[in-house]
C-alpha positions, 0 to 999 in steps of 0.5 A: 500500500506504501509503495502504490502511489509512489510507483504510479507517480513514477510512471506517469512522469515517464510517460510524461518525458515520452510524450514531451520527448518528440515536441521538444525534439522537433523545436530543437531541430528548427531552432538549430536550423534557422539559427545556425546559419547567422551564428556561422555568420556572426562569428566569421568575418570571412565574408566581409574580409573576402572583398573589403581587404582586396581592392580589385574586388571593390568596385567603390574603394572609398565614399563620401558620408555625413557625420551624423553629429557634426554633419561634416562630410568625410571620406571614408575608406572601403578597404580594411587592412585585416593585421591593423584591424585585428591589433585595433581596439574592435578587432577582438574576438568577440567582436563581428563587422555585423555588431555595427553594420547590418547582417547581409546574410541573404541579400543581393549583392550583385550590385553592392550593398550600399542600399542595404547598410545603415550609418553606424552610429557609434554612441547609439550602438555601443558608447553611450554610457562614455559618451554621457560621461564626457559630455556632463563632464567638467571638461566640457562644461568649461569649454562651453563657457569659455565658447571653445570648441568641444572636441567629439569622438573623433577628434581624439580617437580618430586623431589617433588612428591617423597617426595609428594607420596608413588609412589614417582618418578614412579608418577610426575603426582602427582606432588602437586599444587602450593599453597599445603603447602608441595609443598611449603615447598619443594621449599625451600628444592629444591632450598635450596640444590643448594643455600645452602648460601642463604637458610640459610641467607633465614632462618635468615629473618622473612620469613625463621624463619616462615617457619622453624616453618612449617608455608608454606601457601601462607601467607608466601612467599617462594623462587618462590613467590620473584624469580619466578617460572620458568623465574628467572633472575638477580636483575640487569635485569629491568624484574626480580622480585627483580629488582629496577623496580619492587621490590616494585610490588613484595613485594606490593604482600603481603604488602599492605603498600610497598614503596621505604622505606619498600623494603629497607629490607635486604631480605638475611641477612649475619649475621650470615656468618662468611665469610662475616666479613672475607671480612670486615676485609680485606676491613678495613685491605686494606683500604690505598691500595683500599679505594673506597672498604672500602666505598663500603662495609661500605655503604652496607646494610648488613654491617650496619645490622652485626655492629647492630646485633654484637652490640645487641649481644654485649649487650646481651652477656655483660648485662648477664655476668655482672648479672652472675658476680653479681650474683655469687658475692653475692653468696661468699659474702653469704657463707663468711657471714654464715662462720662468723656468725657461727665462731662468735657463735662458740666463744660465747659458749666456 
């Protein structure tokens, strides 16, 4: 009596699978065979390399489009070089021509695809999320205020690729990935050339004299491992990266040790800024009239590092004119000794 109810719902569950067995089969089956052609599709960029990466197969190697944001009309390149585009950023392996362009799985392209391809709009498809952030950032907001020129998408990155590619602009799919030494290399050049104080400052830290040395591997921070890449904000903003709150975070990166001591590091320093010590004088030259912006200036970190860095090269500059000095001393006090000795043998022959 125990065993009944038990063995009979044992049976009705097998029937059950039996029953289910062939439905499930048959939407297994269809499932593969409609999906299997676009997963091959999806996962091969052979098709498109098969033509797009030999000119005499293109019958159009390049066309005129419309920047959807700028409405600048640019000439883009059909050709794609497959070694640069496989190094690139979007060449990865989980990455397709088809995440961006429209699948061509079953069109006529006897006469191309031209009417079949929507515009890739980069922000829309993938890049929204850094795109907001640059664009609330206090980057922008500044420019915007001064009534600069926000610099877009491409501005930087296909900046990059044209020093990046042969195909240079016609390419910002060949955009180098982040962590590309050259890529790195060219942040610097491309923040540089709107920041150009700062860069030299940059070039007179540790940092920036390792990079000048063509150092630029992920060892050695450049601007947007500090700044940020996309949401850069003022130091003053709690969420900035070179913010009090989180400076030691950011230099804790890359320094193990960082503490509130350590982060004390003049990352920009002004020494070698003339007009820097311009500010100086005039802060000690007003120092009756303003002496709360005497205090100011002298306790800034900067000032202490140019009195140093004056006094080093003080030293420098007096211990190597003294041996110069010195030196050439010696050397007239030499010629003085030969012209005696000589007059003396002179005397002694006659």
């Amino acid at each position: 009596m125990v065993y009944k109810p038990k063995r009979k719902l044992t049976v009705n569950v097998a029937s059950g699978l039996k029953r289910l067995r062939l439905p499930a089969f048959l939407v297994t089956f269809t499932s593969a065979v409609f999906l299997l052609p676009v997963i091959l599709f999806a996962g091969d960029n052979g098709p498109c390399y098969e033509c797009h990466t030999k000119q005499d197969k293109l019958k159009v190697t390049e066309k005129a489009k419309v920047d959807p944001v700028t409405g600048e009309i640019n000439v883009a390149s059909m050709l794609i070089d497959e070694a640069i585009y496989k190094a690139s950023a979007h060449g990865g392996e989980d990455f397709f021509c088809i995440d961006c362009h429209q699948d061509l799985d079953g069109a006529d392209l006897t006469e191309g695809h031209k009417s079949n391809l929507k515009p890739v709009d980069c922000i829309t498809f993938c890049h929204d999320d850094p795109a907001e952030d640059y664009l609330q950032s206090s980057h922008v907001k500044l420019m915007k205020e001064n009534n600069k020129d926000v610099p877009t998408c491409k501005d930087c990155h296909s900046g990059l690729s044209y020093h990046y590619t042969s195909l240079g602009e016609k390419s910002p799919r060949d955009v180098p990935k982040g962590v590309d030494p050259l890529h790195r290399k060219l942040t610097i050049e491309a923040c540089g050339s709107c920041h150009q104080d700062h860069l030299e400052s940059y070039r007179n830290n540790a940092h920036g004299q390792v990079t000048s040395l063509g150092h630029t591997t992920t060892d050695v921070p450049v601007c947007f491992d500090c700044h940020g890449k996309h949401k850069i904000l003022n130091s003053s903003n709690p969420e900035s990266k070179v913010g009090k709150e989180r400076i030691i975070e950011t230099c804790g990166n890359c320094h193990a040790n960082a503490n509130a001591s350590f982060v004390k590091h003049v990352e920009h320093p002004q020494i070698k800024n003339v007009n820097y010590y311009k500010t100086l004088l005039a802060a000690i030259k007003n120092a009756r009239n303003n002496p709360d912006n005497l205090k100011k200036v002298i306790k800034n970190p900067q000032t202490i590092l140019c009195i140093v860095f004056v006094m080093y090269v003080g030293i420098l500059a007096f211990t190597f004119s003294s041996f110069g000095l010195h030196s050439l001393l010696c050397w007239f006090a030499v010629v003085r000794d030969e012209r005696k000795r000589k007059g003396h043998t002179d005397e002694e022959q006659h």
